[in-house]
N, C-alpha and C positions, 0 to 999 in steps of 0.2 A: 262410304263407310269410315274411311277414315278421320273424318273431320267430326264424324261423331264421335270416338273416341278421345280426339285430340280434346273438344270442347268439354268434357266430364270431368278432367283435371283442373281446365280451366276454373270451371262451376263451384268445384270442391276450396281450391286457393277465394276465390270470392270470399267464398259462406264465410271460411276461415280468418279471412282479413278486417271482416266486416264484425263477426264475434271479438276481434281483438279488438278495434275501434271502439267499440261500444263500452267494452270493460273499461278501457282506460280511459275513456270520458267519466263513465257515471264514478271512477274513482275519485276525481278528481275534486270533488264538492260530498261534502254533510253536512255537519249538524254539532254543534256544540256539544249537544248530548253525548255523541257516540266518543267526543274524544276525553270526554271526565269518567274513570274508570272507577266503580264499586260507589254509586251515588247512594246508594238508602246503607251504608255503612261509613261516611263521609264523619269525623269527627271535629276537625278543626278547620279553619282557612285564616292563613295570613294574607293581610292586606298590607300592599306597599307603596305605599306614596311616593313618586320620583325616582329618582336613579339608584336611591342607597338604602340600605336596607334599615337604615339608622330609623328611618318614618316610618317604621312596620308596628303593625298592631295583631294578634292573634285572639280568634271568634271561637268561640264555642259552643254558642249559641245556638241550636240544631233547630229553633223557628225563621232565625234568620238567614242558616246555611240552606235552608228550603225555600227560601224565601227568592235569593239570590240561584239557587236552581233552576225555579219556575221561571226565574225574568232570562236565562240566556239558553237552556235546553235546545228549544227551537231555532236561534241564530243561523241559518245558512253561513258555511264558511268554504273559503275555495284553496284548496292545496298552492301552495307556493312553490313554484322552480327554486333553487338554489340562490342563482341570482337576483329573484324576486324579493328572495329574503334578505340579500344583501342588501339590496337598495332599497325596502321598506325601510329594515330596521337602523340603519346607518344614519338616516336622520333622525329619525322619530324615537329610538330609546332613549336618550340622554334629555328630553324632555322634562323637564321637572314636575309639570302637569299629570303625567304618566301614572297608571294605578295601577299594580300587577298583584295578580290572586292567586292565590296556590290554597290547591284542594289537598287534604290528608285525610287517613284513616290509619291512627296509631301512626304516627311521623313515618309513614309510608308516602310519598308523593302519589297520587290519583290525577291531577288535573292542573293546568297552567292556562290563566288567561294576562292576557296586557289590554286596557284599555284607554282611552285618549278623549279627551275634554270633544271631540269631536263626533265620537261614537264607533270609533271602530275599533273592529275587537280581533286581537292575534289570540289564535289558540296552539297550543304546542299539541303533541303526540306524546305520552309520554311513554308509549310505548316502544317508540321511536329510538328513546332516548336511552333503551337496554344494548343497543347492538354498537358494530364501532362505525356503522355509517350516521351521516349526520341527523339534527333533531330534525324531524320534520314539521312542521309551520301551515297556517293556516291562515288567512285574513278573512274578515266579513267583507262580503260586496255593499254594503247596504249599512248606513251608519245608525248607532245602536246611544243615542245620547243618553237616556233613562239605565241604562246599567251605570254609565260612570256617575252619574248622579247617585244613585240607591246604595254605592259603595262608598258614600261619600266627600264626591269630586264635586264641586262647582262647575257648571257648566258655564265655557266661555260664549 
């Protein structure tokens, strides 16, 4: 009798351990889509070339802000540790090849991507970016060269 009861606790901590694994895996990976916020009210996008903002040009273009939509929506991207993101972006942002896109609606910020002559794509949180814990980061597993093209970039 006893070892039945002792085992129900047991059973319970499992389920329990096993519910939390799971959450925090499938948190861990989405979708471009879900981190650009308020998309069918999207009114501008800057685009930036290289590290300074001196190369920026501003779209308004709502066939091509759709356009640019439909090519990164779908993107799988995979959450970054902290120091993930250190040691991504520590080489890779001062690249001069570098194209970063910022979504608006009414110069409200909605949406941050970085992309790279090579195809991959950083996307930010920008919901993230309300609280005082850090931004939270995003890389594609899988490299995306037709987005830096479409915005512009020569591919190398």
């Amino acid at each position: 009798m006893d070892r039945k009861w002792l085992l129900i606790p047991i059973l319970i901590i499992c389920i329990f351990m096993a519910g939390c694994n799971r959450f925090d895996t499938d948190s861990q990976t989405t979708t471009v889509e879900k981190l650009i916020l308020d998309q069918d009210r999207l009114t501008t996008i800057t685009v930036v070339r290289g590290s300074s903002e001196q190369n920026s040009i501003e779209i308004n273009d709502s066939d091509y802000i759709n356009q640019l939509l439909d090519e990164v929506r779908a993107i799988p991207v995979r959450r970054l540790s902290n120091d993930e993101d250190v040691n991504f972006m520590q080489v890779r942002i001062q690249e001069e090849a570098t194209i970063s896109i910022f979504f608006y609606e009414n110069y409200s910020l909605k949406g941050g991507l970085v992309i790279w002559p090579d195809g991959y794509v950083y996307a930010i949180d920008v919901e993230s970016m309300k609280g005082n814990q850090r931004t939270v980061s995003y890389l594609s597993e899988s490299k995306y060269p037709g987005v830096y093209e479409l915005v512009g970039g020569e591919e190398e």
